[in-house]
VMD Tcl script that builds the backbone (N, CA, C; Angstrom):
set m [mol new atoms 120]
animate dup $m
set s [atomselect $m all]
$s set {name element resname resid chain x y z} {
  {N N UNK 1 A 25.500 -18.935 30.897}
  {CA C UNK 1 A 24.524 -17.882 31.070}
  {C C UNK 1 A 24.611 -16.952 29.875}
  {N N UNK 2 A 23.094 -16.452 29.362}
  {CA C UNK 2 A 23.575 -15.267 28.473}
  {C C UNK 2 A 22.603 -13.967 28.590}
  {N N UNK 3 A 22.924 -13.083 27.776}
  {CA C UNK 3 A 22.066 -11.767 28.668}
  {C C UNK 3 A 21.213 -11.410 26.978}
  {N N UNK 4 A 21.182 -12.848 26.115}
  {CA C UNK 4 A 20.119 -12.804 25.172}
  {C C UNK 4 A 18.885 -13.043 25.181}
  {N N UNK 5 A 18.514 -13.576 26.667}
  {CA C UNK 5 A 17.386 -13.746 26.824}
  {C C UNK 5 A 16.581 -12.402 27.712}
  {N N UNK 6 A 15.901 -11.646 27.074}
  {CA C UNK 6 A 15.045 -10.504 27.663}
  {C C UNK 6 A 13.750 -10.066 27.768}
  {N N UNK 7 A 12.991 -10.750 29.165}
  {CA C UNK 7 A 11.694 -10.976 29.327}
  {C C UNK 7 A 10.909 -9.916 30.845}
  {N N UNK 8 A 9.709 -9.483 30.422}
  {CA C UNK 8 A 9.440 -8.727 31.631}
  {C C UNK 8 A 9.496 -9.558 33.275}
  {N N UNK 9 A 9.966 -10.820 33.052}
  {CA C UNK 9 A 9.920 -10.831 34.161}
  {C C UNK 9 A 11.544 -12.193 34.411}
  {N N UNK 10 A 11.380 -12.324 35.538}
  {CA C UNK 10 A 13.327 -12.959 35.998}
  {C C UNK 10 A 13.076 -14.604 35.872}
  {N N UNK 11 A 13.554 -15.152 35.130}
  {CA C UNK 11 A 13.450 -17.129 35.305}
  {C C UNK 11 A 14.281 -17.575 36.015}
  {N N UNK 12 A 13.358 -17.675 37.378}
  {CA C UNK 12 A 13.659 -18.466 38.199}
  {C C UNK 12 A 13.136 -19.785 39.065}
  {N N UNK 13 A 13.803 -20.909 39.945}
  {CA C UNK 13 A 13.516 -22.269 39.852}
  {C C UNK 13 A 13.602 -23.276 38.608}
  {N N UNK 14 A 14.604 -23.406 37.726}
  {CA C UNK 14 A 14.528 -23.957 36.772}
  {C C UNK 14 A 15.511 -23.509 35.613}
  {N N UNK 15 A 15.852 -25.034 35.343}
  {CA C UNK 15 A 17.052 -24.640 34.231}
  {C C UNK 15 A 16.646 -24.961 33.014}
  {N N UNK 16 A 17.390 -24.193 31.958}
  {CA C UNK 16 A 16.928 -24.437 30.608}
  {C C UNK 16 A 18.173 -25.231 29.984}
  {N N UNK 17 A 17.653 -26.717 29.814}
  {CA C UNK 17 A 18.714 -27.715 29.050}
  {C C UNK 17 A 18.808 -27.192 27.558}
  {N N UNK 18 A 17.810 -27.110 26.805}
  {CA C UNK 18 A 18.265 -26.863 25.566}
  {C C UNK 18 A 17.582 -26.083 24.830}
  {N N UNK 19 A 17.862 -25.242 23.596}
  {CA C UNK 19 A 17.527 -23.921 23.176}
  {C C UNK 19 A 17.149 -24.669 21.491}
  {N N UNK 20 A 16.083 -24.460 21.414}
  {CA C UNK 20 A 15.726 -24.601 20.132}
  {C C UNK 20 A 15.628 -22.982 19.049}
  {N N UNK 21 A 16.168 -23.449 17.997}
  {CA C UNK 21 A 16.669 -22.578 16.931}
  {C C UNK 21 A 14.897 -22.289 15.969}
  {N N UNK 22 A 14.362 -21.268 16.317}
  {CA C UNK 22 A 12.936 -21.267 15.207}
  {C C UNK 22 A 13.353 -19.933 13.915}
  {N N UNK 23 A 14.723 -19.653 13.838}
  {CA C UNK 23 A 14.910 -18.699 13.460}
  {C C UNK 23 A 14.476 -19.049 11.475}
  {N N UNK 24 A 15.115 -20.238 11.320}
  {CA C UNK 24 A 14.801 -20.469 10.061}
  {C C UNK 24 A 16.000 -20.910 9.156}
  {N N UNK 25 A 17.293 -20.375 10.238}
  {CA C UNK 25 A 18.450 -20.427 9.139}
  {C C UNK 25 A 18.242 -22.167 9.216}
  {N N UNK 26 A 19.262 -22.631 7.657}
  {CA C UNK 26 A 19.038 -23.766 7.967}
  {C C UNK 26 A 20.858 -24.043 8.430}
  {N N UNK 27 A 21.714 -23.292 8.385}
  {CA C UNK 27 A 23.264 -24.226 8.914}
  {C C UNK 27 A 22.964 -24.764 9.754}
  {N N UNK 28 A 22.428 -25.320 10.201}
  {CA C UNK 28 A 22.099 -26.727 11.345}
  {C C UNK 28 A 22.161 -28.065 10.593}
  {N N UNK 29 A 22.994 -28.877 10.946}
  {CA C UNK 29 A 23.285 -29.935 10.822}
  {C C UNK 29 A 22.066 -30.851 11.420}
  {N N UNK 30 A 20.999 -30.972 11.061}
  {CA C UNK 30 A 20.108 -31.702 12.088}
  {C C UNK 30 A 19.899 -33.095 12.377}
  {N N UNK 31 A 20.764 -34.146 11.116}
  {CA C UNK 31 A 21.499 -35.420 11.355}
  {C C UNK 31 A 21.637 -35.372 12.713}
  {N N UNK 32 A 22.963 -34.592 12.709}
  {CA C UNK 32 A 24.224 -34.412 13.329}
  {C C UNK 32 A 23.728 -33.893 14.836}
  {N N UNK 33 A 22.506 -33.690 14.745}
  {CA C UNK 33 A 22.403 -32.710 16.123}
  {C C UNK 33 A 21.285 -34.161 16.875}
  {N N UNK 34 A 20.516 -34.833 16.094}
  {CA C UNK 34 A 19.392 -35.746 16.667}
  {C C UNK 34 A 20.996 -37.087 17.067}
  {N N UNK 35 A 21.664 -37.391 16.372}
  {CA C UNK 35 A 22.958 -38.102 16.508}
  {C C UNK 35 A 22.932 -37.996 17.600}
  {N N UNK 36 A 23.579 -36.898 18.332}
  {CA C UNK 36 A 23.844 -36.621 20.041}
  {C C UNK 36 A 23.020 -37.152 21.026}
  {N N UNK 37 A 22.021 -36.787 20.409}
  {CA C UNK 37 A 20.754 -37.115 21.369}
  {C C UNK 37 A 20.686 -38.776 21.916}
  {N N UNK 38 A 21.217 -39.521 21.032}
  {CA C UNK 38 A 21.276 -41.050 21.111}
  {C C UNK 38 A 22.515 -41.343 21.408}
  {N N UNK 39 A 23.694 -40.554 21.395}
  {CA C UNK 39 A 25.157 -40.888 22.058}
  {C C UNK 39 A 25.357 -40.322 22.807}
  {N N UNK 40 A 24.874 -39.147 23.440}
  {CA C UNK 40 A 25.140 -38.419 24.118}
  {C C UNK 40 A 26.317 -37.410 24.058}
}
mol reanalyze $m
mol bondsrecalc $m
mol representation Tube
mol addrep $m
């Protein structure tokens, strides 16, 4: 859980699997990150 997410209203029924990065930095390994996706 984190208290970075801050929206007028509460998310609920539903989980959020994964958080995509639109910030721009590039230290993302993105090989390395699509990799997982196929090995788990």
């Amino acid at each position: 859980m984190t208290s970075d997410y801050d929206s007028p209203f509460r998310f609920v029924g539903a989980t959020i699997d994964n958080v995509i990065d639109v910030s721009g930095d590039s230290d993302i390994d993105h090989e390395a990150l699509v990799r997982t996706w196929f090995i788990g």
